[in-house]
C-alpha positions as CSV (number, residue, x, y, z in Angstrom):
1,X,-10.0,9.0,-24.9
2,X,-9.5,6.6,-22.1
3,X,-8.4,7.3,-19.1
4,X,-7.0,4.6,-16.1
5,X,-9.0,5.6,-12.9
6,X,-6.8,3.8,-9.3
7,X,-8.8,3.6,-6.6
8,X,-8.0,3.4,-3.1
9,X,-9.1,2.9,0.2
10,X,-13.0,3.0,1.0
11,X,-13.5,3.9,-2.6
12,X,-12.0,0.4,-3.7
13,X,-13.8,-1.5,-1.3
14,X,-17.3,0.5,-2.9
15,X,-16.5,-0.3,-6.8
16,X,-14.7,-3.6,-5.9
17,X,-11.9,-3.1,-8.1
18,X,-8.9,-1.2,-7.6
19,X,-8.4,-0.1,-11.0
20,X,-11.3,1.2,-13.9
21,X,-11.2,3.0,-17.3
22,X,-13.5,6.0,-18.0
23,X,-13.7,7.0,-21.5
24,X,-13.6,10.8,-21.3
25,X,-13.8,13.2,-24.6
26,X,-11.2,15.0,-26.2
27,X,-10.0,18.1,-24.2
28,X,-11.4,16.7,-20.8
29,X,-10.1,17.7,-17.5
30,X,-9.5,16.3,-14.2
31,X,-12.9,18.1,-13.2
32,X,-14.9,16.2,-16.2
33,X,-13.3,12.8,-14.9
34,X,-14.4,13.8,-11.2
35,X,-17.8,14.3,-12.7
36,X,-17.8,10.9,-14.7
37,X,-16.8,9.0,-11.8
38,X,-19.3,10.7,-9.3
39,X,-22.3,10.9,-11.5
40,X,-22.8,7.4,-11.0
41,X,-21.9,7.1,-7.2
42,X,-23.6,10.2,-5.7
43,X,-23.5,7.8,-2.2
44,X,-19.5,8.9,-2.3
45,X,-20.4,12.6,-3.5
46,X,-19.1,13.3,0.3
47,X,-15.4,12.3,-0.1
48,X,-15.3,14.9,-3.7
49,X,-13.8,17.8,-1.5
50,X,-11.6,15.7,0.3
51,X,-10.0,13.5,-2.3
52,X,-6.1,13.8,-2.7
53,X,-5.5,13.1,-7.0
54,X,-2.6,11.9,-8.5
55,X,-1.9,11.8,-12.2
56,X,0.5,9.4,-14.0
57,X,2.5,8.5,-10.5
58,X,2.4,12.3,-9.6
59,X,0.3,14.1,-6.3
60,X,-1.7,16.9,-7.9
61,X,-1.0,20.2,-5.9
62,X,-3.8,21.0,-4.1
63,X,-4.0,24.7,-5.3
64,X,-4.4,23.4,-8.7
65,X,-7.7,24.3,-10.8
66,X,-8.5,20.8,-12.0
67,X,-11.2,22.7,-14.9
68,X,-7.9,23.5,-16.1
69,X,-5.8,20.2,-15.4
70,X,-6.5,18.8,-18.8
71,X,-5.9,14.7,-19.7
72,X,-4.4,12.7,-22.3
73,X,-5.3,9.4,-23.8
74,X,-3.7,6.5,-21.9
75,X,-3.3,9.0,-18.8
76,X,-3.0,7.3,-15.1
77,X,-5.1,9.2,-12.5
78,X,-5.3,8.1,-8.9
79,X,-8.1,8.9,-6.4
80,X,-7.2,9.1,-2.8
81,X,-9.7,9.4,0.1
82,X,-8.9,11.1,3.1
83,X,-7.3,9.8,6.0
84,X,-9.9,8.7,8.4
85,X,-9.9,11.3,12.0
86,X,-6.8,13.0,10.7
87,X,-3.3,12.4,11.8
88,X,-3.3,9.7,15.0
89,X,-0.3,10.6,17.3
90,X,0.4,7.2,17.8
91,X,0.6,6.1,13.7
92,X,4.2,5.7,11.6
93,X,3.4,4.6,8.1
94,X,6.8,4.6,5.8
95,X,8.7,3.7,2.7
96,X,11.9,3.7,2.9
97,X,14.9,2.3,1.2
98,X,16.7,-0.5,2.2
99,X,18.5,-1.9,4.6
100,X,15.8,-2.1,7.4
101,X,18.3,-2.7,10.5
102,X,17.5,-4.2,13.4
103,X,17.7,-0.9,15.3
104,X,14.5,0.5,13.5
105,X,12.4,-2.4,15.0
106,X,13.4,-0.8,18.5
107,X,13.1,2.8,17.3
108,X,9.6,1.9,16.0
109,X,8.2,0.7,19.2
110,X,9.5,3.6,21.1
111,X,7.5,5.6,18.4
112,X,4.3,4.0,19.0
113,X,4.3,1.8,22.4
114,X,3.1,3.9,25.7
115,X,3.4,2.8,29.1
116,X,-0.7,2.4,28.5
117,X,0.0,-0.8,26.6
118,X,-0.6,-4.0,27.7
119,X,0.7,-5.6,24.6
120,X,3.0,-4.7,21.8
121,X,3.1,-7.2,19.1
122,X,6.0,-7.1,16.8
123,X,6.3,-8.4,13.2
124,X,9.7,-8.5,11.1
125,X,9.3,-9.9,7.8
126,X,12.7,-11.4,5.9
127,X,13.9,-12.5,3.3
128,X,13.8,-16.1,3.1
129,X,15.7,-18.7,0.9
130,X,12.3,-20.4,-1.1
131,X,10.6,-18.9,-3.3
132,X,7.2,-17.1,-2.5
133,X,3.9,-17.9,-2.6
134,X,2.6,-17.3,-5.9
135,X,-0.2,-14.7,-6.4
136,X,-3.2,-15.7,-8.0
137,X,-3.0,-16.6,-11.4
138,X,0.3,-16.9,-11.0
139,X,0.3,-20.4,-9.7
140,X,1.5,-22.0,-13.3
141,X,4.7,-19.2,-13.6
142,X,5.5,-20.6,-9.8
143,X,6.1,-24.3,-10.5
144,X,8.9,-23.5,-12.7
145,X,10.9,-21.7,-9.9
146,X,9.8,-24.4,-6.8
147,X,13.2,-25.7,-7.0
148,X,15.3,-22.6,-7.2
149,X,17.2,-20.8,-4.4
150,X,16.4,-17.7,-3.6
151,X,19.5,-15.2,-2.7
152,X,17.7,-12.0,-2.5
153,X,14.4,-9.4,-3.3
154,X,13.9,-7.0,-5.0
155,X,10.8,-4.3,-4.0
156,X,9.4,-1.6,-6.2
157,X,6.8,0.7,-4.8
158,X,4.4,2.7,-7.2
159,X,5.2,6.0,-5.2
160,X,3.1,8.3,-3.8
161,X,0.3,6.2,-4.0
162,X,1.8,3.6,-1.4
163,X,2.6,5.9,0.9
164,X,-1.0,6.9,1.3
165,X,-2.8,4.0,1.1
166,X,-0.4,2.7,3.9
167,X,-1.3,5.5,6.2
168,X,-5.0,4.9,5.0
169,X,-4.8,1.2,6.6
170,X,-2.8,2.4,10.0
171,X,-5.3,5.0,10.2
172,X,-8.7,2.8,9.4
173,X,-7.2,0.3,11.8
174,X,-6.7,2.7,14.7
175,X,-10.2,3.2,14.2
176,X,-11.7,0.0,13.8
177,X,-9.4,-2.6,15.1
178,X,-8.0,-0.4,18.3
179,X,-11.1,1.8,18.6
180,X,-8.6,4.3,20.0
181,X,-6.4,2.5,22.4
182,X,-3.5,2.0,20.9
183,X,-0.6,2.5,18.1
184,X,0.6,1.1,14.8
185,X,3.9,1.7,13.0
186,X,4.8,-0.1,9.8
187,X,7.9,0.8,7.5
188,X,8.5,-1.6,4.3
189,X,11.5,-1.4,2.2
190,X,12.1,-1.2,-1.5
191,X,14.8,-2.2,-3.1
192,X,17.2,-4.9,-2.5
193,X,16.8,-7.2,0.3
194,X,19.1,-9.9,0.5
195,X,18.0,-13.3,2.3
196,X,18.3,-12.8,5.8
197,X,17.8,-9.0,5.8
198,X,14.4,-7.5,6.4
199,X,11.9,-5.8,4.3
200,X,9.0,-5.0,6.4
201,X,8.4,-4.2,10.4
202,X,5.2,-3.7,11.9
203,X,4.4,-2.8,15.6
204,X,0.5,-2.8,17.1
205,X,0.4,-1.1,20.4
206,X,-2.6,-2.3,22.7
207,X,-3.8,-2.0,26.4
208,X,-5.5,-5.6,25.7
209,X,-3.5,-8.8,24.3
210,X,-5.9,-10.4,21.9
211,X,-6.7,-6.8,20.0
212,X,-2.9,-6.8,19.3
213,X,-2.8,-9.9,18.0
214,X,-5.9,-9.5,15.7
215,X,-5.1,-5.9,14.6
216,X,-1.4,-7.1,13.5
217,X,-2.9,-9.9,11.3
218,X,-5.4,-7.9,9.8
219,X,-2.4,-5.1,9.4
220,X,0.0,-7.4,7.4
221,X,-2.8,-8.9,5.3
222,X,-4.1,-5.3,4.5
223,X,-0.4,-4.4,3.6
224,X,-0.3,-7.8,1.5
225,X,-3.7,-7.4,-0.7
226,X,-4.2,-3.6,-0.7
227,X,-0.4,-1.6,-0.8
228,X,0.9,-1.0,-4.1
229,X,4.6,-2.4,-3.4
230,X,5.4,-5.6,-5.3
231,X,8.8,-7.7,-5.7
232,X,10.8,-9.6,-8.1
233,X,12.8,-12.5,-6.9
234,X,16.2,-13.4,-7.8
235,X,17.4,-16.8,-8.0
236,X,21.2,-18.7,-7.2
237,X,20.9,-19.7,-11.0
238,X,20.5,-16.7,-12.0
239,X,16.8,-16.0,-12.6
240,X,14.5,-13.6,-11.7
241,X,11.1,-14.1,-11.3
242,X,8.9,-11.0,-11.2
243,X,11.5,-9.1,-13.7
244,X,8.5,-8.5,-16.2
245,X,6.4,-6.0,-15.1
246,X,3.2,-8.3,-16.1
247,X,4.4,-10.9,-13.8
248,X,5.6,-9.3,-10.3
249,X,3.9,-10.6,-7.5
250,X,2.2,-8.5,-4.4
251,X,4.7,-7.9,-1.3
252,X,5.3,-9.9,0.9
């Protein structure tokens, strides 16, 4: 049977894909994919005890005996990596429902902004009245709407998995980009966001100017590329773009 493996986080980057298939036999188990997958990458043997899995859009209890977690054919099973040094004080990575108001930006900084920081760089993203740019591939689907009006967005977020890989970019930036010093709070929206209204806040937190400048670029184009949240937009005339499942373009 085959099996649809998503990978996240330093595992992505490693296999550079974010999706593979394993063809597993009849009767197999979360433990026999865990083999499969590892066999071959014993340089991530490591992260085994510490992965989070989810199966067909679902976080597998972590008490759960995965010899006995059997799979079907066509099954979904995510791999999550750990969260790198734990849970930062200073790091708010959420998915909520909209309306974002304008209030949560200030609550936000106040959640990650010290009186250590230097700089605090803000980012609001709205919706705007033309359409997108087109993901790749999608460049052909996009002349067709170059015209139209946009009145509104809607966001869909493949749940839990966006959640964590969120945290898994705040947290890897902290790291890398910050090297400590610092804070980052994102929250995106899903559902409906009219044009005007907002759909995604970021704050980075830094003693130094430039570091907050370069962590909140890398931050929104980690969100962009990496976060499984993706939109549809809706048109004056009526159309939708992004509607089909096959066709919705990445946030933002």
């Amino acid at each position: 049977m085959r099996i649809s493996v998503r990978l996240f986080a330093i595992l992505r980057s490693r296999e550079g894909a974010d999706q593979i298939s394993l063809e597993l036999p009849d009767g197999a188990t979360l433990a026999t994919l865990l083999n499969a997958f590892f066999i071959s990458r014993t340089e991530l043997l490591p992260l085994r005890a510490h992965l989070r899995i989810g199966q067909n859009g679902a976080l597998v209890d972590r008490a759960t005996d995965l010899t006995t977690a059997t799979l079907r054919d066509g099954d979904e099973v995510a791999l999550l990596p750990p969260a790198s040094g734990g849970a930062p004080s200073r790091r708010v990575a959420r998915v909520l429902p909209a309306p974002l108001t304008e209030r949560a930006i200030d609550q936000l900084v106040a959640e990650v902004a010290t009186e250590e920081d230097g700089a605090v760089v803000i980012f609001v993203g709205r919706t705007r009245t033309t359409p997108g740019t087109p993901a790749p591939g999608e460049e052909r689907v996009a002349t067709a709407f170059a015209n139209e009006r946009v009145v509104s967005l809607t966001y869909e977020a493949a749940e839990p998995y966006a959640s964590a890989e969120l945290t898994a970019i705040c947290d890897r930036l902290i790291a890398e980009g910050l090297k400590g010093e610092g804070g980052i709070g994102v929250i995106h929206a899903v559902g409906s966001v009219p044009v005007g209204e907002i759909s995604m806040i970021s704050v980075v937190a830094s003693p130094h100017r430039d570091v907050a400048y370069a962590v909140s670029r890398a931050l929104i184009e980690s969100i962009k590329r990496d976060v499984p949240i993706w939109k549809a937009e809706h048109f004056a005339s009526g159309a939708v773009w992004g509607a089909n499942p096959d066709a919705l373009t990445k946030s933002s």
